[in-house]
N, C-alpha and C positions, 0 to 999 in steps of 0.2 A: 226447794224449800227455802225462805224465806229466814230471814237471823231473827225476824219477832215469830214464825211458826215455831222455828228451835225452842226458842226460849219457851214458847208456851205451851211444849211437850214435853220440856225438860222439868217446868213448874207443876205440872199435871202431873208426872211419874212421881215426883219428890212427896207432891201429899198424899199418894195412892197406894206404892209399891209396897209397904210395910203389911199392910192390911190386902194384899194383894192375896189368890193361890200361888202356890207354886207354879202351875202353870202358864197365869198370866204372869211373873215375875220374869219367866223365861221369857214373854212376849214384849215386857218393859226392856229386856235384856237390848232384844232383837230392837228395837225402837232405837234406843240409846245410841245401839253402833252403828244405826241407819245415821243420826243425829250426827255425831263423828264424823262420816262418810261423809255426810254434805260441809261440815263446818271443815273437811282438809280440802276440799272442790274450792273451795271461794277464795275469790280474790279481794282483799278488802280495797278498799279506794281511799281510806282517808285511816290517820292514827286512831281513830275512836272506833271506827269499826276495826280494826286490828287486833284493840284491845278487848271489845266487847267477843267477838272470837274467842280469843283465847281465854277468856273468863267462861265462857260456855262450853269450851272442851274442858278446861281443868274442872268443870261442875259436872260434865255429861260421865269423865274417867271416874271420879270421886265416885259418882254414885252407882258408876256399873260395878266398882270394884265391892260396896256395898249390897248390895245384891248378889253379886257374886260368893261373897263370906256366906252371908244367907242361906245361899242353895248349896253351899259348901263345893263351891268350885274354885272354889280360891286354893290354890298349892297351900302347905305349911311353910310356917318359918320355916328358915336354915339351921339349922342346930349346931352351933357353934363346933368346933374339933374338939373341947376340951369336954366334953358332953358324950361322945361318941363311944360306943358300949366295944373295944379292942379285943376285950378277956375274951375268949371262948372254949 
């Protein structure tokens, strides 16, 4: 895959995935970290494509972790110590 295919799946899930099923949101999921998968494989050749990389993962992570809240697979916060219910 290509750094303009990336992009142009990564642009495709971002107007899609809200209005998605569940189902397919899973399958935007699975796309995403296919997306990942290829943008840690490459090697860039020049600073611009280094940076456009990495503007493409920190966009592909952003939005799986959004999807992920979503589908409610995201862990919870950490709940601080002073929070923590001791009494029993």
């Amino acid at each position: 895959m290509t750094l303009a295919e990336i992009k142009e799946k990564l642009a495709q899930i971002s107007e899609v995935w809200r209005s998605d099923t569940t189902s397919e949101q899973g399958v935007d999921l699975v796309g995403l970290d296919d997306c990942l998968a290829e943008l840690e494989e490459m090697e860039p050749e020049t600073a611009a494509e280094d940076e456009a990389i990495e503007e493409l993962r920190g966009r592909s992570e952003i939005l799986m972790d959004e999807i992920e809240i979503m589908l409610g697979l995201e862990p919870p916060g950490i709940i601080p110590p002073e929070d923590y219910d001791t009494e029993t």
